[in-house]
LUMLUMDO-290238 format. One record per residue: x, y, z of N, C-alpha, C, O, CB in turn; residue in one letter. Coordinates in steps of 0.2 Angstrom, whole numbers, plus 5000, padded with zeros to 4 digits. Glycine has a CB too. Layout:
REM residues N
XYZXYZXYZXYZXYZA...
REM end
This chain:
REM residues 369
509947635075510247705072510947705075511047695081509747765074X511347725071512047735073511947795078511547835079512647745065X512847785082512847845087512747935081512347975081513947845092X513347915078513247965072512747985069512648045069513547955068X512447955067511447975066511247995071511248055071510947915064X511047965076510747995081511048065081510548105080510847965088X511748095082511948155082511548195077511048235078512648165081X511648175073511448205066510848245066510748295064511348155061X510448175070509448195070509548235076508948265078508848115071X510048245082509848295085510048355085509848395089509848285091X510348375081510748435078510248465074510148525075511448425074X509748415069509448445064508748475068508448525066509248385059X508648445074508148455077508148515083507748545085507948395079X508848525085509048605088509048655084508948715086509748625089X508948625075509148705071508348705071507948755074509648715061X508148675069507248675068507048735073506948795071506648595071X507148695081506648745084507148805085506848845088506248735091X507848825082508348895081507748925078507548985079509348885075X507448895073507248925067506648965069506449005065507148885062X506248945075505548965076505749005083505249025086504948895077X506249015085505949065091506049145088506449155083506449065098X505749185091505749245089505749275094505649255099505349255087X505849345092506049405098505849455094505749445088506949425100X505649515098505349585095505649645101505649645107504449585095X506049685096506449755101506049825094505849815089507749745101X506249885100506049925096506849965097507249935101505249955099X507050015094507750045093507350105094506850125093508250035085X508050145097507750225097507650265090507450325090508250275100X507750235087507650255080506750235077506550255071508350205074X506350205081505850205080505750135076505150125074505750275076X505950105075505950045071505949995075506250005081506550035066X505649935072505549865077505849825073505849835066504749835078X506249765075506649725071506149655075506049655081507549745073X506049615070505849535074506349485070506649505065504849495073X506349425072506849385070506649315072506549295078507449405073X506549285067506249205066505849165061505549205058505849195070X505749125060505349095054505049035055504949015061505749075048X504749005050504748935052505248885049505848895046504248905050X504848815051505348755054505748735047505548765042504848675058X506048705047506648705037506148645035506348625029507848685037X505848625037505348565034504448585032503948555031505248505040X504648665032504148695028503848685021504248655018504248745028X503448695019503248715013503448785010503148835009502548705014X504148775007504348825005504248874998504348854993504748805004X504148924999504248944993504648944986505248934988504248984994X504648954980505048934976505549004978506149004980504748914969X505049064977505549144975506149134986506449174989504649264974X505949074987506349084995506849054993506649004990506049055002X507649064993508049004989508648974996508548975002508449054981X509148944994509348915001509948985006510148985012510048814998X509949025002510549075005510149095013509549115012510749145000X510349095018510149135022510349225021510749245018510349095027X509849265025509749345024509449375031509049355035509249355018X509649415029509249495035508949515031509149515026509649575039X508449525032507949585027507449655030506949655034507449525023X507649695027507249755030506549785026506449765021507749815030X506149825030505549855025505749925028505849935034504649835027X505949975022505850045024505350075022505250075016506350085023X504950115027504350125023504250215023504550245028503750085027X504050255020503950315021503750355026503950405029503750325018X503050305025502650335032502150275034501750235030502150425031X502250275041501750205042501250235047500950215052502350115047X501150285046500550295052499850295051499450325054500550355057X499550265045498850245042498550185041498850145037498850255037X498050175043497750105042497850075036497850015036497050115042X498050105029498350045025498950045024499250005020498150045019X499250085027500250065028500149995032500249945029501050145034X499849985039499449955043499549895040499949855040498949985044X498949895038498749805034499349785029499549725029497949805027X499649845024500049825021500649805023500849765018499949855019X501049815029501549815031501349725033501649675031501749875037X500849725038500649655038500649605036500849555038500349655037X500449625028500449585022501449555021501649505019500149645014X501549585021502449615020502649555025502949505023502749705023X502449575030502549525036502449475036503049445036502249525041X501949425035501449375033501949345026501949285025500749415030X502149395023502349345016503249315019503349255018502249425007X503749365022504049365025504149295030504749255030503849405026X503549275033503649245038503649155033503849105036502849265044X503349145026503549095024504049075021503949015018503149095022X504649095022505249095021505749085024506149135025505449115018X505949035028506449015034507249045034507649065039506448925033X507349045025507949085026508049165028508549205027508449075020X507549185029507549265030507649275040507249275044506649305026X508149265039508549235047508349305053508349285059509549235046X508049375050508049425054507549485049507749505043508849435056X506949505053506549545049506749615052506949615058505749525050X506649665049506749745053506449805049506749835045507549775054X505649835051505349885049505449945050505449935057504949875050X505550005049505750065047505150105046504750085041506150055041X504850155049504350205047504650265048504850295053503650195052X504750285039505250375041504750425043504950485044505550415033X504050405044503450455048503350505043503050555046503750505055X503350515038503250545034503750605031503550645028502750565035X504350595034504950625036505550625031505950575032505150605042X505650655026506050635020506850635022507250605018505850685014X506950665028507750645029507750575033508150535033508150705033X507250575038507150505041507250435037507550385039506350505044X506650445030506550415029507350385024507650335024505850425026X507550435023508350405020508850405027509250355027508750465014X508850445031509250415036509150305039509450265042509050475042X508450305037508350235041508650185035508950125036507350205044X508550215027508850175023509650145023509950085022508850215018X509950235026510750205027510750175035511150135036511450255027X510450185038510450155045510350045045510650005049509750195049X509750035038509749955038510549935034510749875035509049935032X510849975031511449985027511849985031512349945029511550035023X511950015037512650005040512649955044513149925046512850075044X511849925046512049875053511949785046511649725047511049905062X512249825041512249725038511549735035511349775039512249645047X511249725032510549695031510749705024511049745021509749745034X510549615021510849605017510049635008510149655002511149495019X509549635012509049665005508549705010508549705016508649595000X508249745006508049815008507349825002507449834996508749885007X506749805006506249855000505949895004505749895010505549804995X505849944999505750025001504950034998504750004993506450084996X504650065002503950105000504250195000504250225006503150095008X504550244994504650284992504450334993504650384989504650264988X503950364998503550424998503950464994503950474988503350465005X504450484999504550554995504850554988505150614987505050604998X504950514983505050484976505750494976506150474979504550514970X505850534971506550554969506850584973507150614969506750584964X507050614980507350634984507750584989508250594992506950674988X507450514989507650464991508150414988508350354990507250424994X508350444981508650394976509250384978509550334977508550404969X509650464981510050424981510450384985511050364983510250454979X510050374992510050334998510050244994510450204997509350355004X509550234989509250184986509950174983510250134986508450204981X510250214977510750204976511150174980511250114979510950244975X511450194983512150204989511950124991512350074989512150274999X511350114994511050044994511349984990511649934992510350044992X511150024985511149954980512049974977512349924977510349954972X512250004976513150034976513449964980513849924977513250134982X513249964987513549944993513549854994513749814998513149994999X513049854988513049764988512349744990512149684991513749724994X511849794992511149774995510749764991510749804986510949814999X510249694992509849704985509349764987509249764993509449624981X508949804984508649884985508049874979508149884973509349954983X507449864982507049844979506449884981506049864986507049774979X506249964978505849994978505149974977505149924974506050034975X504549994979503849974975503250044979503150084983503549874978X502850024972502550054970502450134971501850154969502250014970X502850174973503050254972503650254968504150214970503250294980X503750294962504550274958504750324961504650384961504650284950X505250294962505750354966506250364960506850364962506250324974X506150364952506450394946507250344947507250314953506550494946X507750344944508350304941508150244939507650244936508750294946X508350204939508550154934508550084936508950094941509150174930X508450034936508449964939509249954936509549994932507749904936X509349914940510049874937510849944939511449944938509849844926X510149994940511050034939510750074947511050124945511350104930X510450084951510050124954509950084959510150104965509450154950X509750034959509349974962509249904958509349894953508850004964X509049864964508949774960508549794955508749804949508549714965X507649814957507049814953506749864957506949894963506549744952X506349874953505749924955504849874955504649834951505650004947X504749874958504049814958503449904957503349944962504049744969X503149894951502549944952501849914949501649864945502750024949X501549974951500849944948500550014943500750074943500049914956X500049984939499950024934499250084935498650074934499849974926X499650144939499150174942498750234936498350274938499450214949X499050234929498750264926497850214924497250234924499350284920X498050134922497450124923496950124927496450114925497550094923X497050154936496550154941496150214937495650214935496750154949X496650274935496450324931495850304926495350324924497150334928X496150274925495750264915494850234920494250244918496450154906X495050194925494250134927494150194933493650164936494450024932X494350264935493950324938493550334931493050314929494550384941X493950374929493750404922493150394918492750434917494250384918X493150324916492550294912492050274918491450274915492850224907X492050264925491550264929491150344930490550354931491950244936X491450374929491550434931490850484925490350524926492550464931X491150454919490850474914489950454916489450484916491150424907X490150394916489250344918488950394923488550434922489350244923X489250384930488850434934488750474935488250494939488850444937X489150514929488950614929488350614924487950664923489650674926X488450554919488050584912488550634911488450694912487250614913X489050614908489350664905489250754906489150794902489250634898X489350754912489250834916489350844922488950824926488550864915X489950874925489950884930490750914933491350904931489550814932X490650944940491250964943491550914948491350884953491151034946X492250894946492650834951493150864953493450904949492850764948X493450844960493850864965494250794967494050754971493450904971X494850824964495350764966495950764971496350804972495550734961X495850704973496350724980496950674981496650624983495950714986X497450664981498050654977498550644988498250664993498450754969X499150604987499550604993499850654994499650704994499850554994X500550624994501150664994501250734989500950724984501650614993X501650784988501650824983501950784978502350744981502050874984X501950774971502350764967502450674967502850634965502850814968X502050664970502050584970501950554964501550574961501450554974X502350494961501950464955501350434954501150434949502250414953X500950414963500450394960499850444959499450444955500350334964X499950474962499250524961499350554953498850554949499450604968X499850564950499750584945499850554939499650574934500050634945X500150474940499750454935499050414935498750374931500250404932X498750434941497850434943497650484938497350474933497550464953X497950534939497450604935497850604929497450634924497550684938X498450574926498350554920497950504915497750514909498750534919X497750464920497350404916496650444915496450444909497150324921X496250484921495750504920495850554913495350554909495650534926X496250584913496350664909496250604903495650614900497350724908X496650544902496450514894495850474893495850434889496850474891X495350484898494750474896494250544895493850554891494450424901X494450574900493850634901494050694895493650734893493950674909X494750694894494850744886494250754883493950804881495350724878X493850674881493250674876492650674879492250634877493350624871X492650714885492150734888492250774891492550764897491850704891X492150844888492250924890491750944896491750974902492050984884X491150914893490750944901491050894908490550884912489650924901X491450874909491650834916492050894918491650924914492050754916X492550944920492950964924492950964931492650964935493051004923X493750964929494150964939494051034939494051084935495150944942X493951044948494051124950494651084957494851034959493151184952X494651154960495351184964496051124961495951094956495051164974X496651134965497051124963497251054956497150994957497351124968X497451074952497651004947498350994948498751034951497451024938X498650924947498450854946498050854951497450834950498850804947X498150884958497650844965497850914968498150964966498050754970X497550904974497450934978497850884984497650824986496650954978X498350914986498750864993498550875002498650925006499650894992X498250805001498250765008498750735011498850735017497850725008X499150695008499550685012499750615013500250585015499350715018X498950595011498850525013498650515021498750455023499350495012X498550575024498250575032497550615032497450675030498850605036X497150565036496650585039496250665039495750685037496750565044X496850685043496850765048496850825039496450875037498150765054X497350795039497350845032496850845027496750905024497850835027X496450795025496050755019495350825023495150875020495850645019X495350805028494650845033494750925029494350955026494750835044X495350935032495451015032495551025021495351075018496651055039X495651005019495651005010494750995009494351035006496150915006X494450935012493750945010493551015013493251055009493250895013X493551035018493151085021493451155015492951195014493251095031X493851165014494051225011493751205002493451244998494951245013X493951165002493651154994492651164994492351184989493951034991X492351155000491951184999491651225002490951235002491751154999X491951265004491851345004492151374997491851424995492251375012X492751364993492851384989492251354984491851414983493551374988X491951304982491751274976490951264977490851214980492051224975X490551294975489751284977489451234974488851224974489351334977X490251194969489751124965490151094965490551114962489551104958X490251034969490750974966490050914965489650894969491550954973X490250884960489750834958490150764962489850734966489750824949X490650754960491150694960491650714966491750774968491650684951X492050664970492650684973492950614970492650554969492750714982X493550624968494050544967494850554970495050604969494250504957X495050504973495450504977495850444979495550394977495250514982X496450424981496750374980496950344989497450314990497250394976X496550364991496350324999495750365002495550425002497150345006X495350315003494550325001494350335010493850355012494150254996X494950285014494850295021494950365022494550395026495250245025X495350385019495050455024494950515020495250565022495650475029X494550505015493950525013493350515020493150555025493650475006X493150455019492650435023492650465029492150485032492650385024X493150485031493250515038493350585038493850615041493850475042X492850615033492650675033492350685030492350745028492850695032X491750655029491050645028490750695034490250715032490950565029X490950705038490650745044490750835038490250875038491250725055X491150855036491450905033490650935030490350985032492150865026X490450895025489750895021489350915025489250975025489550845018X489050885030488550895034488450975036487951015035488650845040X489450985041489451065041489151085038488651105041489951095040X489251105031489251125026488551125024488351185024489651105022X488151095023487351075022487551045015487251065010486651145023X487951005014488151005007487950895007488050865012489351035006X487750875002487550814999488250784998488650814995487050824993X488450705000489350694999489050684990488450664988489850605004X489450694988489450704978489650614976489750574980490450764975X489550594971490050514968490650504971490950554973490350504959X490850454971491550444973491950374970491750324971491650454981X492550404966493050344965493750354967494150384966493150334957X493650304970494450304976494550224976494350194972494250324987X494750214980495250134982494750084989494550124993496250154985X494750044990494150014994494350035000494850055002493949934994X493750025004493850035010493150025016492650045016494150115009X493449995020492849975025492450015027491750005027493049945029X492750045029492350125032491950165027491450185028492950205035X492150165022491950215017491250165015490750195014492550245010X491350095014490950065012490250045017489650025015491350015011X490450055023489950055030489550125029488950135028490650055040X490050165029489750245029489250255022488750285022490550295028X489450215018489050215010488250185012487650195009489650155003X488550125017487750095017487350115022486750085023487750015018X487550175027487350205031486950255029486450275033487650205035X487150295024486850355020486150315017485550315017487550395014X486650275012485850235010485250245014484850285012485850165010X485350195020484750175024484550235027483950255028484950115030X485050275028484850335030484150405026483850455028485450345031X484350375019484150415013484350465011484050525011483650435013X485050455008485450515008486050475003486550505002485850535017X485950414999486350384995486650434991486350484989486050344991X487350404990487950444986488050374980487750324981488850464993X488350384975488750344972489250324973489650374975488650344967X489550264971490150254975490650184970490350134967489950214985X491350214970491650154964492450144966492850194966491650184956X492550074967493250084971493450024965493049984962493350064983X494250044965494649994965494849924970494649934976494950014963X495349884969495949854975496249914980496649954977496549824970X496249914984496749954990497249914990497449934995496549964997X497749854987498149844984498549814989499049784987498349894980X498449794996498849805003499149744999499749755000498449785011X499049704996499549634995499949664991500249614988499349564991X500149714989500749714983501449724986501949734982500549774978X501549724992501949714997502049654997502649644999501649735002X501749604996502149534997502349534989502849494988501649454999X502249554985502649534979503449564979503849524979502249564971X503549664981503949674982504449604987504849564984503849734984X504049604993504549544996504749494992505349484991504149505000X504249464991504449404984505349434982505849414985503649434975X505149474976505649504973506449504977506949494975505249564972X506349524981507049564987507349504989507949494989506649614996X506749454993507349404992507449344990507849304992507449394996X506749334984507249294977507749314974507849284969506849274971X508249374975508749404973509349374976509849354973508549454974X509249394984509349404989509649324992510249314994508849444992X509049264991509149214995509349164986509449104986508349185001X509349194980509449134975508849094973508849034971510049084978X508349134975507649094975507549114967507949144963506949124981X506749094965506649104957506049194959505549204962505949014951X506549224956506249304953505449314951505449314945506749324947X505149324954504349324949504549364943504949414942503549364954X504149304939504149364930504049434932504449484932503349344924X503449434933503049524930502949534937502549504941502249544924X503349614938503549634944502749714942502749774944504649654945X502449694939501849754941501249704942500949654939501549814933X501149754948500449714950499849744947499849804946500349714958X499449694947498749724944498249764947497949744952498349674941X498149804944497549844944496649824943496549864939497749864939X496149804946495749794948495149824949495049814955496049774951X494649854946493949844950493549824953493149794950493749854950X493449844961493149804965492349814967491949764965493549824971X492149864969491449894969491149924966491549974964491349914973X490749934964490249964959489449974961489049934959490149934953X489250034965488550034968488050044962487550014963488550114973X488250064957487650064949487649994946487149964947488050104941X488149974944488049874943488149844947487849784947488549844939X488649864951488649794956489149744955489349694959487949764954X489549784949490149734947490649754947490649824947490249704941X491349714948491249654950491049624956491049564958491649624948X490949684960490549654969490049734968490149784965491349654980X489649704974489149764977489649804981490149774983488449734981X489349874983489949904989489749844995489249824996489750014993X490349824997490249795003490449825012490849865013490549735002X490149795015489849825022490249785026489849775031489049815023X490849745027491049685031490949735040491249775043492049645027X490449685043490349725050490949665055491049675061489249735054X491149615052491649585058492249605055492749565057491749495058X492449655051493249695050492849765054492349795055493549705039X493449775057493449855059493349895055493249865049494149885062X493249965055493050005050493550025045493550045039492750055052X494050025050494450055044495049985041495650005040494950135048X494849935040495049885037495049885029494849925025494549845040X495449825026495249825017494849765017494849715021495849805011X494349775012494049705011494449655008494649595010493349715007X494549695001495049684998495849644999496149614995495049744997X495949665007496649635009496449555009495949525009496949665018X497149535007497249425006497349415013497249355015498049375001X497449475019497649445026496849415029496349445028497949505031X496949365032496349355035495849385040496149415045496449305036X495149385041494949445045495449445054495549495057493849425047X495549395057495649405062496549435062496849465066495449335067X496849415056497549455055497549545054497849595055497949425047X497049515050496849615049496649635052496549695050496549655045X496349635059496149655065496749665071496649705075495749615066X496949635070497649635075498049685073498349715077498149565075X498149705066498549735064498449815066498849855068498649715058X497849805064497549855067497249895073496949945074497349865066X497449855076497549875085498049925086498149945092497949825089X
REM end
């Protein structure tokens, strides 16, 4: 080997391990930034392309077991793309000026792409804007925060939540026998997804009059937190001396107010929500117990976070753009058929785990620490 080769092969071999060390800081702004990849003799992704990048996750609110996994997922997907030179997560705490202050905050300090989880939908557009105005690729998902791809932002990556709607709906029909009172329970105010949930439902159940909702329509707002979901059940049953059905769009914390009923001397009613480990533990504990509820979840969807990713920086790094930026929609458990799974019970995931999640059990256990 020439002197010049040898240089060559030990220059290549400084960047390799450049490429694999990593650091983790937290900023008083609440945000953790890490920084590293792997070695450039990876197995690459295609949507990863040769530009190097910063890349951020702003998220609305991360203090739930499925922001949790999900952010994970984000992470994970992240971590297989060497040119994403520097990672930095963002939790606006459920805080709608936070949540746009950390937007321009990844904006001012350089960060060359930005995907956003939207709580507060259109109040954040126009941070999303200014983003994507400013040269950043700005790649929202799955909450619409309203404006327009290409003029607003890169893309919008969503999933089609009027269908979870439509596979509540037609479940919903089966277990009532076409009769019965349902109580639905929805995130944020004015969120897209909650209400194209209760749209999909509304276009099945029109043609079944005996099903109605009672207390607030579209939903009744939780929050998407635990604390609140508890204080919503308990009052919906003191107000309502029938609920047949409850359906909901985080089932974890439902489950974790299950104790609500008991107060109450009240039976838990059907339920169609999104999966969930706990609710599914809790489902097979009532069983054995003799106290069986019906129970019907979709996907909890935690991977749809790596497609945003995908997206942000096949943009970003010149990689190939995935085609279809909506993720699918899915049903998972079914306690009446059994399809396309039985409710499952997984006792080596924590409880409040997804079964559902592509992270592996000991990744989604960490995460959840």
């Amino acid at each position: 080997m020439s002197p010049q080769s040898l240089r060559r092969s030990l220059l290549a071999g400084l960047a390799s391990l450049a490429l694999v060390t990593t650091a983790c800081t937290v900023d008083d702004g609440g945000s953790t930034s890490a920084e590293g990849g792997k070695p450039a003799n990876a197995n690459v992704p295609a949507w990863c392309g040769s530009k190097q990048i910063t890349l951020g996750l702003a998220d609305g609110f991360g203090d739930n077991n499925w922001r949790k996994v999900t952010t994970a997922e984000a992470k994970a997907e992240v971590a297989k793309c060497p040119n994403v030179t520097s990672f930095t997560y963002t939790d606006g705490q459920g805080n709608t000026q936070k949540a746009i202050s950390d937007i321009q905050g990844l904006v001012a300090k350089g960060t060359q792409a930005i995907v956003v989880f939207p709580d507060a939908g259109q109040a954040v557009l126009p941070a999303l804007r200014s983003a994507y105005k400013a040269g950043v690729v700005t790649v929202p998902y799955r909450v619409n925060p309203g404006g327009t791809p290409g003029q607003d932002y890169d893309a919008f990556v969503s999933t089609n939540f009027e269908q979870a709607g439509v596979l509540w709906g037609q479940w919903l029909v089966k277990a009532l026998n076409g009769k019965g009172k349902v109580l639905n329970l929805g995130g944020p105010a004015a969120n897209s997804q909650s209400l194209d949930e209760y749209k999909g439902m509304q276009s099945v159940l029109k043609d079944h009059p005996g099903i109605q909702f009672v207390g607030t329509t579209p939903y009744e707002v939780t929050n998407w937190d635990a604390a609140q979901t508890q204080r919503v059940i308990t009052a919906a049953l003191a107000k309502n001396p029938e609920i047949d059905a409850i359906t909901t769009d985080f089932g974890a914390a439902l489950a974790s107010s299950f104790s609500a009923f008991t107060s109450a001397g009240r039976k838990i009613p059907a339920i169609a929500t999104e999966d969930a480990n706990q609710l599914a533990c809790n489902w097979q504990q009532q069983k054995d117990g003799g106290n069986p509820f019906q129970l019907f979840t979709v996907s909890s969807q935690n991977a749809m976070s790596r497609l945003a990713i995908d997206v942000a920086v096949a943009k970003a790094t010149g990689g190939v753009v995935p085609k279809d930026l909506v993720y699918p929609q899915s049903a998972f458990e079914d306690s009446i058929s059994g399809q396309p799974h039985p409710v499952t019970c997984d006792k080596e995931l924590p409880s409040d785990a997804f079964v559902s999640s592509s992270l592996s059990k000991a990744d989604q256990t960490a995460a959840l620490k």
